[in-house]
C-alpha positions in Angstrom: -2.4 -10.3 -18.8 0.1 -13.5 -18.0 1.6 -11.1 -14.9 -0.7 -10.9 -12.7 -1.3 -15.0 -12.2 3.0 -15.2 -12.4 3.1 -12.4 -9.4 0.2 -13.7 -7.0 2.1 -17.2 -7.3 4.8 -15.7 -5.5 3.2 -13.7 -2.9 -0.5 -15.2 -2.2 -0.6 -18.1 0.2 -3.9 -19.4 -1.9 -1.3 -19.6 -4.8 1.4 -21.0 -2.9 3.0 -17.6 -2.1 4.4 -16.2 0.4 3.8 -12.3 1.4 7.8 -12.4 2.9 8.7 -12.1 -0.9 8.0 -8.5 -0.9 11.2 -8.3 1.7 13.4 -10.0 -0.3 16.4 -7.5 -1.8 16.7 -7.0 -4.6 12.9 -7.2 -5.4 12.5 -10.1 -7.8 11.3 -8.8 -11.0 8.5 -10.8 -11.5 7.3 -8.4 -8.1 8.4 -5.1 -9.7 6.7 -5.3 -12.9 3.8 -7.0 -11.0 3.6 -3.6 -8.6 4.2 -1.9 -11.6 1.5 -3.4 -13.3 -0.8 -2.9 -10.3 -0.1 0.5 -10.1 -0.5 2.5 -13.4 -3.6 3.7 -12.8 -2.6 5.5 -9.6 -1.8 8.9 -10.8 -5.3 9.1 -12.8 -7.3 8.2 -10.2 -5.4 10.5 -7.5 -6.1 13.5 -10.7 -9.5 12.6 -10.3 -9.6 12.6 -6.6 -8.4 15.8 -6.6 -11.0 17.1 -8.5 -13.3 15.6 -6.7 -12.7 17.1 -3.2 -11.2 20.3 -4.4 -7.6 21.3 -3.6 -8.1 22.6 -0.1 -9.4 19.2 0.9 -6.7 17.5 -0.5 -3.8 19.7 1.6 -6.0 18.9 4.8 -6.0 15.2 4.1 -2.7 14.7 2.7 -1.7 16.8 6.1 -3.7 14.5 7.5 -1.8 11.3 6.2 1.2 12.7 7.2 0.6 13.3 10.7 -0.3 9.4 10.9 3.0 7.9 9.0 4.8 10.4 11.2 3.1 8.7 14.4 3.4 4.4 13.4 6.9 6.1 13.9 7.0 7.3 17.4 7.6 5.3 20.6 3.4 5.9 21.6 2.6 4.1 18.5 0.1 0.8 19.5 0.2 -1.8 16.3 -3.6 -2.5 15.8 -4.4 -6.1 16.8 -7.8 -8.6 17.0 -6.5 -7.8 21.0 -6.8 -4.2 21.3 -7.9 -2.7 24.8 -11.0 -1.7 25.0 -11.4 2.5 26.2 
């Protein structure tokens, strides 16, 4: 599997990469068929999931996941840092 070494020697600083690459447009296509590569299992394991925790569990979580994209969004929104406040 020669794209996974070609792909982290563009984005992992340990392999003289740089994470910025991934905001580069266009993409460069070592990074696309990298992701793509990375993720083809994704649908088979969400399948699985599914089946797992049953269907009414997986509305309520993927409800769930959409309240919290929906928030990073709004003005409230704190980005998590090693200097959070404590409560």
């Amino acid at each position: 599997e020669r794209i996974n070494p070609l792909g982290k020697r563009l984005f992992e600083p340990q392999n003289g990469g740089n994470y910025e690459i991934f905001q580069h447009r266009p993409l460069n296509p070592v990074i696309l068929v990298y992701a793509a590569h990375d993720s083809r299992y994704m649908l088979v394991l969400y399948e699985q999931y599914v089946q797992a925790v049953g269907q009414r569990w997986t509305s309520r979580i993927m409800r769930a996941g959409d309240e919290r994209g929906r928030w990073c969004l709004s003005r409230e929104y704190a980005v998590p840092s090693s200097e959070a406040p404590d409560f």
